[in-house]
C-alpha positions in Angstrom: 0.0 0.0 0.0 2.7 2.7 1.0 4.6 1.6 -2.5 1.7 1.9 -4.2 0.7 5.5 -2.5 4.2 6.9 -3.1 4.4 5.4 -6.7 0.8 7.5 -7.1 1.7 10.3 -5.8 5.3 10.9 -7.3 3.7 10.7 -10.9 1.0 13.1 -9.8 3.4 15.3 -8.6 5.8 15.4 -12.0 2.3 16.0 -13.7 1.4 19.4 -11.3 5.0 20.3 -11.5 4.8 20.0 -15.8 1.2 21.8 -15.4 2.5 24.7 -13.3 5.5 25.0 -15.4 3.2 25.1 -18.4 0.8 28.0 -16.6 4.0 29.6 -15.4 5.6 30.2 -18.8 2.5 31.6 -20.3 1.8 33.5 -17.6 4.7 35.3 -17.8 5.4 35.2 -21.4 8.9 33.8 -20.6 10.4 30.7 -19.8 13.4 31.9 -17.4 10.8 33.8 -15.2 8.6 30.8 -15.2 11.0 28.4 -14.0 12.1 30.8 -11.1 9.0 30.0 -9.1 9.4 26.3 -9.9 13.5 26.2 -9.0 12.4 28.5 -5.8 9.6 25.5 -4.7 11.9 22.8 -5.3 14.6 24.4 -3.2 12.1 25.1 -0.5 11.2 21.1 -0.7 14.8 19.8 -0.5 15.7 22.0 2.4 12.4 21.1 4.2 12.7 17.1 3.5 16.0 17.4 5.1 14.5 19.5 8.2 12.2 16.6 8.4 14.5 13.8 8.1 16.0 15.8 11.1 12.9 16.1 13.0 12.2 12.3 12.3 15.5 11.3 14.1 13.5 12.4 17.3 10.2 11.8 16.3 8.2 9.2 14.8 6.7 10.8 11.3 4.8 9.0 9.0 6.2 8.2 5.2 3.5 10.7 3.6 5.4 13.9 5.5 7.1 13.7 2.4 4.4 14.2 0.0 2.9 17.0 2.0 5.9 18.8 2.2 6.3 18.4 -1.4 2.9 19.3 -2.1 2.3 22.2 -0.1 6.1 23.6 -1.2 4.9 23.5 -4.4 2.1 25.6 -4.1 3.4 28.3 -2.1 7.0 28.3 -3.4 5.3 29.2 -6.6 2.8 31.4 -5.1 5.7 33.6 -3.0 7.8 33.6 -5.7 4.9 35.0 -8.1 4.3 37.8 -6.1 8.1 39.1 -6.2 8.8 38.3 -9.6 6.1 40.1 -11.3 6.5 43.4 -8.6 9.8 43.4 -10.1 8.6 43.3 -14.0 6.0 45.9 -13.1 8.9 48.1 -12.0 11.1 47.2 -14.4 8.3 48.3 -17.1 8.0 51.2 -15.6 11.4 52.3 -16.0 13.0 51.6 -13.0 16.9 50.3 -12.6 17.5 46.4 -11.6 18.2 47.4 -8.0 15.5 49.9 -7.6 13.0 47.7 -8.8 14.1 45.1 -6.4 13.5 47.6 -3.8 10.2 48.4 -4.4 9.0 44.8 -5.7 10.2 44.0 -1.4 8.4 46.8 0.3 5.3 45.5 -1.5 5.5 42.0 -2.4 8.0 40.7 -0.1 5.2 42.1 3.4 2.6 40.1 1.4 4.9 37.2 1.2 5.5 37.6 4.8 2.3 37.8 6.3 0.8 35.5 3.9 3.3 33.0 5.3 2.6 33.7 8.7 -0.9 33.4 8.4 -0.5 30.0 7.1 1.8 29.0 9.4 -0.2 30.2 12.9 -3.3 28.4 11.4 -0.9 25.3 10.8 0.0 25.5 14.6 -3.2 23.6 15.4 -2.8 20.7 13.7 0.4 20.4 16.4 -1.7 20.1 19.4 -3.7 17.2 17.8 -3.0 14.1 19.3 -2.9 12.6 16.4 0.6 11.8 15.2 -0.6 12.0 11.3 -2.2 15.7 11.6 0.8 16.5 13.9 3.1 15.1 10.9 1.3 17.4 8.3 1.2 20.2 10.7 4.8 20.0 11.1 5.6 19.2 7.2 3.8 22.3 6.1 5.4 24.7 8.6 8.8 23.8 7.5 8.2 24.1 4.0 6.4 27.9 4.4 9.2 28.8 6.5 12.0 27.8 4.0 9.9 29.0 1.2 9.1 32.6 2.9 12.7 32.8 4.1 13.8 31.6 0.2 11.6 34.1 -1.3 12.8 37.2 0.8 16.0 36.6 0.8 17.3 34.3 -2.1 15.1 35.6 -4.8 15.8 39.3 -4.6 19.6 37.9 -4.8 18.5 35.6 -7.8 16.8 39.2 -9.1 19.6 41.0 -8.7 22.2 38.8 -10.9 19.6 37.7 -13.7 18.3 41.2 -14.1 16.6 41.7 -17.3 17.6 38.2 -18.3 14.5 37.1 -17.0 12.6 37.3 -19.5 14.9 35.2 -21.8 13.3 32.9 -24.3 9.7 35.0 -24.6 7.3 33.3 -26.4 
């Protein structure tokens, strides 16, 4: 059964991963900016499986941490990364120089970013006082993956910003 699950889940996984890629791309007419979002998720998932496996040396977690992690990372590694990526086109269409634009895509984006990931994470705190060890697991999978992918997306991906620059929005379509 937990073969099967993981076997499922992996291939529906690649298939959201292809889809948002897909949806990225055209929504930003480019395929470098579209793949940001995607690299920034997949970061936040790597550095949050390993948090895990950390956690799991202490606690017992159940095998499916992993595809909650994965799952939620996806969604708002791309969604964090959204926000501060198209700030910084706005400004950048507007005139503004690479590191001015970064600027002002983080005093607007990167507070939304912020409290939209600590809004998710206080309302995730409750599934940690379940004493259930599978809504503690997903509690506790989730936070670390919104953490990373906050943290990620105010700090690495102005940085990223700052050395792509107008490259971008390489390969338009």
């Amino acid at each position: 059964f937990i073969r099967l699950a993981e076997e499922g889940l992996q291939q529906g996984e690649s298939v959201g991963l292809a889809v948002a890629l897909v949806v990225l791309v055209f929504v930003f007419g480019a395929v470098v900016a579209g793949l940001i979002p995607i690299i920034l998720a997949v970061m936040a998932i790597a550095i949050a499986l390993g948090a895990a496996a950390v956690f799991g040396l202490v606690f017992d977690l159940p095998f499916f941490i992993a595809n909650i992690i994965t799952m939620i990372g996806l969604a708002v590694g791309i969604d964090y990364s959204l926000f501060t990526v198209s700030r910084y086109r706005e400004e950048r269409a507007k005139g503004l120089d690479k590191l001015d634009a970064i600027t002002h895509a983080g005093a607007t984006a990167s507070k939304a970013v912020f409290f939209s990931g600590l809004t998710v994470m206080v309302a995730l705190l409750g599934m940690l006082l379940l004493p259930n060890t599978i809504y503690r697991s997903i509690g506790l999978g989730a936070i670390l993956v919104v953490i990373i992918a906050v943290a990620a997306s105010l700090t690495l991906l102005p940085a990223v910003l700052a050395l792509m620059g107008d490259k971008i929005d390489a390969l338009r379509i």
